[in-house]
N, C-alpha and C positions, 0 to 999 in steps of 0.2 A: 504494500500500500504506500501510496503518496501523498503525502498533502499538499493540496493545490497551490490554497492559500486560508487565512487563516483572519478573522479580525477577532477584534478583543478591546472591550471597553478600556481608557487609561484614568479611570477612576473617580472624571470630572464630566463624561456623558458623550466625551470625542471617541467615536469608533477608529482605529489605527488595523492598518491591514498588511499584512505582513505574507510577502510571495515565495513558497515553498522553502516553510519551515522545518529544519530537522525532525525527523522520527523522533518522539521523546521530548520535542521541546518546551522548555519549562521558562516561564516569566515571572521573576515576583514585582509587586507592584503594592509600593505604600499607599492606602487610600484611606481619608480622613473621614470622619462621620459624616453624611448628608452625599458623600460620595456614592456610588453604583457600580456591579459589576454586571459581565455579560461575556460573551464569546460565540461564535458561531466559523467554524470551519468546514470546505470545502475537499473532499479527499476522491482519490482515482485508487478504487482497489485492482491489483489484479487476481484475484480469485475466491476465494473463502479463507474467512478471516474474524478479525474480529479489530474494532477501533471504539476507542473511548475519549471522550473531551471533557475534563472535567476541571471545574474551578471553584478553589476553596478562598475564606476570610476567616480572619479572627480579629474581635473587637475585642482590642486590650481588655486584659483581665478579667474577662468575662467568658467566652465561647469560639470556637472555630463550629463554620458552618460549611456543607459542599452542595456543589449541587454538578451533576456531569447528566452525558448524553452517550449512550452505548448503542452501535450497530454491528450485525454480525451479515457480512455480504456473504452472498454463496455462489457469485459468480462474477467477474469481473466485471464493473460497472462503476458508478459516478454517484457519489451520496457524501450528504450534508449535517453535519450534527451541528447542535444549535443549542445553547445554555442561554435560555432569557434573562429578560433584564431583570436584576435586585436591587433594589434601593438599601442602605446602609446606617 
């Protein structure tokens, strides 16, 4: 599998888009309360597999929260996972 391309909230409500990110790619991102997150990526599988997008927060001293988006393709094709928007 490939990813296409990739966008990803930067914590103030600007979508930033990012063209074919490494396998495994990891961003952390400081975001202050009243901030937002989101993610939605773009991927080309070639066969049966499985892809996960997931994105987590933690409000100091309090809680980490996740929320992701899992597809398992069974034949080479084109699909999109998509982590909506959280308000913070």
């Amino acid at each position: 599998m490939a990813i296409d391309s990739a966008k990803y909230d930067d914590g103030h409500g600007t979508l930033i888009k990012v063209i074919a990110p490494a396998s495994g790619w990891t961003l952390p991102l400081t975001v202050m309360t009243g901030g937002s997150v989101q993610a939605q990526a773009w991927i080309t599988g070639s066969g049966a597999g499985s892809a996960k997008l997931k994105v987590s927060w933690t409000h100091a001293g309090i809680s980490t929260q996740a929320d992701s988006s899992f597809a398992l393709p069974v034949a080479a094709q084109k699909f999109t996972l998509t982590i909506p928007h959280h308000a913070l």
